[in-house]
PLY file of the C-alpha trace (Angstrom):
ply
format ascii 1.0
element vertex 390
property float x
property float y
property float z
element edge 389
property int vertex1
property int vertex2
end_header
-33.50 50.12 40.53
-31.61 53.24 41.45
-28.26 52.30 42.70
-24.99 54.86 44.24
-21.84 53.20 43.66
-17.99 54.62 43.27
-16.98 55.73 39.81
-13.70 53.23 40.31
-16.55 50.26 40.60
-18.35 51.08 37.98
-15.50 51.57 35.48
-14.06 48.35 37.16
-16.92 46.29 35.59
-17.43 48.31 31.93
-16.09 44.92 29.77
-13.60 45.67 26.66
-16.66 45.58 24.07
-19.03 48.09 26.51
-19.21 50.38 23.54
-20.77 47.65 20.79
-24.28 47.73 22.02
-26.91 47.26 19.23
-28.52 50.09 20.52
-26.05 52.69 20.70
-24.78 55.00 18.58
-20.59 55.66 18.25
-18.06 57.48 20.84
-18.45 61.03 19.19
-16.14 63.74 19.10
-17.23 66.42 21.88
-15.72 68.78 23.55
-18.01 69.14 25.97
-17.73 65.98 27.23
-14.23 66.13 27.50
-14.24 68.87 29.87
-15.58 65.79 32.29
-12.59 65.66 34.52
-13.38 69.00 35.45
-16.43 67.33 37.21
-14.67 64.43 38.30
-11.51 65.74 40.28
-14.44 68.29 42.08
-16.21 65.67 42.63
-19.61 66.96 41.27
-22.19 65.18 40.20
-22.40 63.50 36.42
-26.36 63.08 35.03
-27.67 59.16 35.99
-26.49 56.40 33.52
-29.04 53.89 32.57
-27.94 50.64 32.35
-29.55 47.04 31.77
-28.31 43.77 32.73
-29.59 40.20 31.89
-29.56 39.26 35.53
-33.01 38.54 36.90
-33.20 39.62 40.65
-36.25 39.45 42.90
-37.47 42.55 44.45
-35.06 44.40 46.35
-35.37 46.14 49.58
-34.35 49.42 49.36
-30.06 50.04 51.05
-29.61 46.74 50.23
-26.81 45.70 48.02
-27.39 44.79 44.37
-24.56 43.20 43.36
-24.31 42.87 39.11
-23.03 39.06 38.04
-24.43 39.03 34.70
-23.29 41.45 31.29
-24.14 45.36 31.81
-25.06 47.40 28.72
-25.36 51.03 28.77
-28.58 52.10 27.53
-28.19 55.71 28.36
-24.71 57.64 28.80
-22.28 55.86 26.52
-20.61 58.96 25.96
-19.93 59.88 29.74
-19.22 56.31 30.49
-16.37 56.25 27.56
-14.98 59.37 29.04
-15.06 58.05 32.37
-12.92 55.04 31.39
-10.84 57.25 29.23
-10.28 58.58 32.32
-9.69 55.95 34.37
-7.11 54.13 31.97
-5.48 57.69 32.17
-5.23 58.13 35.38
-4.24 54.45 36.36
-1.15 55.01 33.78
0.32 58.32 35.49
-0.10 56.90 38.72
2.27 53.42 37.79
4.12 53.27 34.87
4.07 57.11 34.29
8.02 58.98 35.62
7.34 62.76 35.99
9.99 65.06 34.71
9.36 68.26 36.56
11.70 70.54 34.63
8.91 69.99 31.69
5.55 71.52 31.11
2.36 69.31 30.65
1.94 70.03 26.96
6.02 68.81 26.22
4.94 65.52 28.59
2.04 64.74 26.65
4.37 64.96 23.04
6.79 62.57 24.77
4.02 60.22 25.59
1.87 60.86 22.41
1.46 57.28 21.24
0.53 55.91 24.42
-1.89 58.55 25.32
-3.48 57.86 21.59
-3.79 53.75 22.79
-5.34 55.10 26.06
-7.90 57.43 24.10
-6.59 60.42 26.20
-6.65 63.49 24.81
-3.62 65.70 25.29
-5.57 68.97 27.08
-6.93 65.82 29.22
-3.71 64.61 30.16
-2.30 67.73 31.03
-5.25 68.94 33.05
-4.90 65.29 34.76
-1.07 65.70 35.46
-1.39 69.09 36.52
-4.02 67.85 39.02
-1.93 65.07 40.35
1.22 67.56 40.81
-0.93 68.97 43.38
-1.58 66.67 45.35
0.00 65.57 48.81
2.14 62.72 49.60
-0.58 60.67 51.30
-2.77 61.72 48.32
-3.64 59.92 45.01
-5.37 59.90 41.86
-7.12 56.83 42.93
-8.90 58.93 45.22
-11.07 60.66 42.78
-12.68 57.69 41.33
-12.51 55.26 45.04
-14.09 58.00 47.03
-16.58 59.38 44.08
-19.85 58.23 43.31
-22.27 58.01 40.77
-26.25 57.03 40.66
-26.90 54.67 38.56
-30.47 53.54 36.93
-30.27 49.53 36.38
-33.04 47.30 34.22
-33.29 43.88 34.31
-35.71 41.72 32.86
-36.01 43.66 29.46
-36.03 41.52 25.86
-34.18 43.55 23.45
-37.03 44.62 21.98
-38.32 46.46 25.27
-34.56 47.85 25.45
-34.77 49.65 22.06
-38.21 50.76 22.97
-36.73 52.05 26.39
-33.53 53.71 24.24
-35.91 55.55 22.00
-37.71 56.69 24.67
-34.78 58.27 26.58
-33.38 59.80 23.70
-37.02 61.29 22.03
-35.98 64.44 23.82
-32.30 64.51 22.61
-31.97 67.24 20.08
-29.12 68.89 18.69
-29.18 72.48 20.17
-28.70 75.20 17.50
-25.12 76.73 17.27
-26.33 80.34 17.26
-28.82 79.46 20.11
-26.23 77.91 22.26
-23.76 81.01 21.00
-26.34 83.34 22.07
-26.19 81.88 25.49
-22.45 82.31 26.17
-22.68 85.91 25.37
-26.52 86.71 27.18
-25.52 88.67 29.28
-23.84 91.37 26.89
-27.18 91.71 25.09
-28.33 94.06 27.61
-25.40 96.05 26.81
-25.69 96.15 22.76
-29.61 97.10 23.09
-28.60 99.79 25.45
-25.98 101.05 22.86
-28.72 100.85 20.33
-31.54 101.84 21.58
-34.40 102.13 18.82
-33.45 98.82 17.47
-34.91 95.45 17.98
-32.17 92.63 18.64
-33.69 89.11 17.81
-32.60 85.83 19.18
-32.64 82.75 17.65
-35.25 81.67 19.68
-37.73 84.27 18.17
-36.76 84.40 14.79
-34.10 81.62 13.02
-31.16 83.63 11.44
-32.36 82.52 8.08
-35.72 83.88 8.46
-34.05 87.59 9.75
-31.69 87.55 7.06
-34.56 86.92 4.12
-37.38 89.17 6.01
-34.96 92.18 7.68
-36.10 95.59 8.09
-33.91 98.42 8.66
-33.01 98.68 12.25
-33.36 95.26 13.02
-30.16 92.81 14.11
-29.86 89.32 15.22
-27.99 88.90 18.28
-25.85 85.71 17.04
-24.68 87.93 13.72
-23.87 90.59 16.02
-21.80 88.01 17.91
-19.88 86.67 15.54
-19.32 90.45 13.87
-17.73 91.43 17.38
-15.82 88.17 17.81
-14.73 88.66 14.00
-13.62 92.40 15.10
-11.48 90.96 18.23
-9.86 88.23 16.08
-8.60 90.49 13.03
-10.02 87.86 10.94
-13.44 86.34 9.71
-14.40 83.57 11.72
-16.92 80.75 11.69
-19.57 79.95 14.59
-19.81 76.53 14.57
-19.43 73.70 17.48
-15.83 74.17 17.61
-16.23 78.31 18.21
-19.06 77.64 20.84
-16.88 74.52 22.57
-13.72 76.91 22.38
-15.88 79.68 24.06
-17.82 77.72 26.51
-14.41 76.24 28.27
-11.88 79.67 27.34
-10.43 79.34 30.21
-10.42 75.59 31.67
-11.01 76.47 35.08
-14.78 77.43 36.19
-13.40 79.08 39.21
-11.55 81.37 37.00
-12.68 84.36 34.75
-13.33 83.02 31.39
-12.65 84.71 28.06
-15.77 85.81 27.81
-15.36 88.25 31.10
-12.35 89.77 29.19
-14.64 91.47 26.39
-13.40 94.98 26.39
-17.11 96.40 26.80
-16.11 100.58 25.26
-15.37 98.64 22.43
-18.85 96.47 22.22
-20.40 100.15 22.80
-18.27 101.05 20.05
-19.32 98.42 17.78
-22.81 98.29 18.32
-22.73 102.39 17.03
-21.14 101.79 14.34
-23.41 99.05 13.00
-26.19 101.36 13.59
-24.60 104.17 11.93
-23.86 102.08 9.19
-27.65 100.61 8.88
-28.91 103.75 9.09
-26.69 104.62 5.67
-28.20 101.88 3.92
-31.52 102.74 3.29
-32.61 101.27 0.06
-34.23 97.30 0.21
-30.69 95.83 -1.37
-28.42 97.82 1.22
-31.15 96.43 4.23
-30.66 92.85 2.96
-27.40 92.99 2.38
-26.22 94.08 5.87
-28.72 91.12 7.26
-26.01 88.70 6.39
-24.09 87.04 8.64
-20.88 86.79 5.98
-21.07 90.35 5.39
-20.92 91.66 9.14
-17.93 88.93 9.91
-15.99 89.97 6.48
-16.73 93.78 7.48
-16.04 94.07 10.65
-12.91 91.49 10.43
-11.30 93.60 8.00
-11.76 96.74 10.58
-10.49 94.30 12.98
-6.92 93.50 10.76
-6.90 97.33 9.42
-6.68 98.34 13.26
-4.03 95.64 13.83
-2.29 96.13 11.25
-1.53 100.00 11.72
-0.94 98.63 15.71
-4.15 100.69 17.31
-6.87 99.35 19.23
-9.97 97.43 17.67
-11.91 101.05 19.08
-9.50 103.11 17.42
-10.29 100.61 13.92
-14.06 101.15 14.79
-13.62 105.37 14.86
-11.38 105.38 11.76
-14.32 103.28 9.68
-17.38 105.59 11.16
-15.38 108.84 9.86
-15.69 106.89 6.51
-19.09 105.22 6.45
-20.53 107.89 3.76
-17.51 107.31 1.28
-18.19 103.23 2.45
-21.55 103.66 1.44
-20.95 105.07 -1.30
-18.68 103.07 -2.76
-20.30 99.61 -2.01
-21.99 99.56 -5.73
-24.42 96.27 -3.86
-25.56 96.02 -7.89
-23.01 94.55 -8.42
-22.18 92.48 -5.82
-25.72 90.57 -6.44
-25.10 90.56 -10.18
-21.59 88.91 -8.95
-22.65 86.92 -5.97
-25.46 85.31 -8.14
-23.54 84.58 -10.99
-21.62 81.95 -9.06
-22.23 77.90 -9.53
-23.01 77.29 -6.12
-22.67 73.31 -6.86
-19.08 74.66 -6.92
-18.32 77.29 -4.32
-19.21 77.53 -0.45
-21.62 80.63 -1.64
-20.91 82.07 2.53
-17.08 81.71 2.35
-16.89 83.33 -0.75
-19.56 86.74 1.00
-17.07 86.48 3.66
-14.23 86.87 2.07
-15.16 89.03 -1.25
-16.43 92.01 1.82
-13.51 91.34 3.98
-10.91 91.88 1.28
-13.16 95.02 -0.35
-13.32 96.62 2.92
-10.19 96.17 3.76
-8.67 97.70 0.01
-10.98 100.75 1.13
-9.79 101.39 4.84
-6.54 101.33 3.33
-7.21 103.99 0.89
-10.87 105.55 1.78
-10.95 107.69 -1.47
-11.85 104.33 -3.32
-14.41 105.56 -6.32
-16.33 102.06 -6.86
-15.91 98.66 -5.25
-14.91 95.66 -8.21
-16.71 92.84 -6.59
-15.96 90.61 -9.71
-12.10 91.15 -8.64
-13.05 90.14 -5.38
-15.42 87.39 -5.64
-13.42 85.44 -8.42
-9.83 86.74 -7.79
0 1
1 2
2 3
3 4
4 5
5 6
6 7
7 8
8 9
9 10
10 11
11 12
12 13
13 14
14 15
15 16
16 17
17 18
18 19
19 20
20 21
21 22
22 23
23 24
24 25
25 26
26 27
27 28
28 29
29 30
30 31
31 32
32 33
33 34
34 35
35 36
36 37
37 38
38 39
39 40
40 41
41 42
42 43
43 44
44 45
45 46
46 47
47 48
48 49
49 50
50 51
51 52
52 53
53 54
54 55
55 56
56 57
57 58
58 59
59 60
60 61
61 62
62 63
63 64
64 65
65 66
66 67
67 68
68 69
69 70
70 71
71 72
72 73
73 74
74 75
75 76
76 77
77 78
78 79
79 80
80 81
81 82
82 83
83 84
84 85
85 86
86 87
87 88
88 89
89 90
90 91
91 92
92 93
93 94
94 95
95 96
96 97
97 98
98 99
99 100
100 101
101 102
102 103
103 104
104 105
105 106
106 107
107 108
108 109
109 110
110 111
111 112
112 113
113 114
114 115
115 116
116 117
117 118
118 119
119 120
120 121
121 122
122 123
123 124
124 125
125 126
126 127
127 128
128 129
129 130
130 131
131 132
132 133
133 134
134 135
135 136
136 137
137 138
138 139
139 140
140 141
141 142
142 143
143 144
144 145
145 146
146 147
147 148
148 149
149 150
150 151
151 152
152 153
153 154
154 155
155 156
156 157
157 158
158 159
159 160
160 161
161 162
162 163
163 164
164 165
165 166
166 167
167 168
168 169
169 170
170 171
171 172
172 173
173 174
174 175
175 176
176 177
177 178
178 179
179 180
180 181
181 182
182 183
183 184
184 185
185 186
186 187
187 188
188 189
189 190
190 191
191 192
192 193
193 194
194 195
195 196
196 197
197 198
198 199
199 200
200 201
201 202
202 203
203 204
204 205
205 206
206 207
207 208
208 209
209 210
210 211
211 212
212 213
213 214
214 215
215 216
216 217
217 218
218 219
219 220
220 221
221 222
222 223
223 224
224 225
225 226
226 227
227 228
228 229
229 230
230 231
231 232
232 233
233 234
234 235
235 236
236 237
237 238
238 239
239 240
240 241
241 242
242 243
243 244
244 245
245 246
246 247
247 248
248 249
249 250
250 251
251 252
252 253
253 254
254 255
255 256
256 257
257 258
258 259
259 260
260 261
261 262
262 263
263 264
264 265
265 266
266 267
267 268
268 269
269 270
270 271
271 272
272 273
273 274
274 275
275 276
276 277
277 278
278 279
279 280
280 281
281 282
282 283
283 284
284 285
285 286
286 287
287 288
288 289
289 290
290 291
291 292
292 293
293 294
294 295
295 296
296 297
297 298
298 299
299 300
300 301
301 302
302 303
303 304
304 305
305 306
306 307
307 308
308 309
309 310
310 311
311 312
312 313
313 314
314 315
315 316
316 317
317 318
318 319
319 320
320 321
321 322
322 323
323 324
324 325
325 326
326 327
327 328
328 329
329 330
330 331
331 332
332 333
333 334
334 335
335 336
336 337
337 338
338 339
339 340
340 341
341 342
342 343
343 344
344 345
345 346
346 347
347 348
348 349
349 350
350 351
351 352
352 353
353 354
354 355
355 356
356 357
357 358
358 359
359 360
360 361
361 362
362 363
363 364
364 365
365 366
366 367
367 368
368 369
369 370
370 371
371 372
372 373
373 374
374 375
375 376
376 377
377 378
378 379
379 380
380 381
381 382
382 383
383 384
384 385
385 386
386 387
387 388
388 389
């Protein structure tokens, strides 16, 4: 059956043990999900939960009232529906035993009330996103009203052993696969690709659709760049320091700015610069000629370590991150030739990699070379040993 019913009813009858079904996996940590409240207090619509109960009901007519007597068990949705009660426990809190103290911020509210937001599973950004929401509101207004005067569809099962009801779970989750980091990366940032294939025009820019990262970086040819290393080089660049894309930079990115009525972070990228940047990774490419040089600027650690350290040179000597990108172009042929890539294989495959993150140490060993050379350009030969085991 597919039922409507008010998010405050079907919190109302989620027991204390909801979340110990066989079937079901653990509450994970995700940010996405806890941008839910977002939905909730716009009161947009949150995907179907599938749900089975042990009561056996004849045939139903369809508006008629199904009411649920027997135990409910979330076959689909466990995640939303432990956000959802997150929320619910959060909200009923601020709106009885919770004393606002205008003369402080959310974030200082949220310290005060630290341990009792941890018993109510509430994140802090949550709680201040939920207070902020409820300082809003009008006398004759409420919290309450969000989840009395919300509603959510529902897809209800009865009559299923628990055999059928794995059968059913593996079925709804066959499809469920984790999407790749760059590929979701790639998708907060589509619609500056346009922009860096402009700026480099005789190059092909692969996604991570077409070609994995891994595959690029063992199989590049000159001229070629993957858009999710280019990404993370730029975002590297703006950040004065090497960074990592993983869940937590894609989460961070996706909800920048908390507020989808509001330009995000992303809308803020400084687009002379990307020009900027995308030029002087060609230029640079088109210095590295030999098959070592090719290979070696098809790494993802190198770009981020690279263009980081052009990044921290820049803020360092307090000029722009397009002033940092001009100062390194005027260098690239002393760059070049100073890299002494020999090396840096003889060093970077000399390490015990059942011992060292093999990437952290690329990333750092290039970001720390380039950076001794922007600070002193005349630099004869880079000592990669130095750098990779200092």
């Amino acid at each position: 059956m597919l039922c409507r019913t008010t998010l405050k009813d079907y919190v109302s009858s989620l027991g204390g043990d909801f979340q110990d079904y066989f079937v079901q996996r653990a509450i994970v940590t995700n940010k996405f999900l806890d941008q839910l409240w977002e939905t909730v207090s716009r009161k947009r619509h949150i995907p179907t939960i599938v749900l089975v109960t042990n009561d056996q009901k004849s045939e139903l007519q369809i508006g008629e009232e199904f009411q649920i007597n027997g135990e409910i068990k979330i076959l689909d949705g466990l995640q939303r529906s432990a956000r959802l009660h997150a929320i619910w426990n959060t909200l009923v809190f601020l709106e009885t035993e919770f004393e606002d103290d205008l003369e402080l911020n959310g974030a200082r509210l949220a310290r005060k009330h630290s341990s009792r937001l941890k018993e109510l599973d509430c994140a802090p950004s949550l709680f201040v996103k939920m207070l902020s929401t409820k300082r809003t509101l009008q006398k004759s207004e409420s919290l309450y009203d969000f989840f009395n005067n919300n509603f959510i569809w529902l897809e209800v099962w009865v009559g299923l052993t628990e055999a059928e009801q794995v059968k059913k779970m593996l079925v709804l989750n066959a499809g469920h696969k984790t999407v790749n980091i760059k590929h979701q990366i790639e998708l907060l940032f589509i619609e500056y690709l346009p922009l860096l294939k402009e700026a480099i025009p005789n190059a092909t820019v692969y996604r991570e659709r077409d070609v994995s990262s891994q595959s690029y970086s063992k199989n590049r040819r000159p001229n070629d760049f993957h858009f999710a290393h280019l990404i993370s080089a730029f975002e590297s660049l703006n950040s004065a320091k090497p960074i990592t894309t993983n869940s937590e930079f894609s989460a961070a990115k996706s909800f920048a700015s908390g507020d989808e009525t509001e330009s995000d972070e992303l809308s803020r990228v400084d687009l002379e610069t990307m020009q900027k940047f995308a030029h002087t990774i060609s230029e640079l490419d088109s210095h590295l000629s030999d098959r070592i040089g090719v290979t070696w600027l098809g790494r993802e650690v190198v770009l981020v370590g690279l263009f980081a350290a052009i990044g921290k040179h820049a803020k360092d000597n307090y000029v722009s991150a397009l002033s940092g990108l001009e100062h390194f172009e005027s260098h690239i042929g002393e760059y070049v030739g100073s890299l002494n890539l020999s090396e840096f294989e003889e060093v970077r495959n000399s390490l015990d990699l059942s011992k060292v993150n093999i990437g952290a140490k690329n990333k750092k060993a290039v970001y720390e070379a380039t950076l001794e050379f922007l600070d002193a350009p005349s630099l004869e030969k880079f000592d990669w040993r130095k750098h990779f085991e200092g």
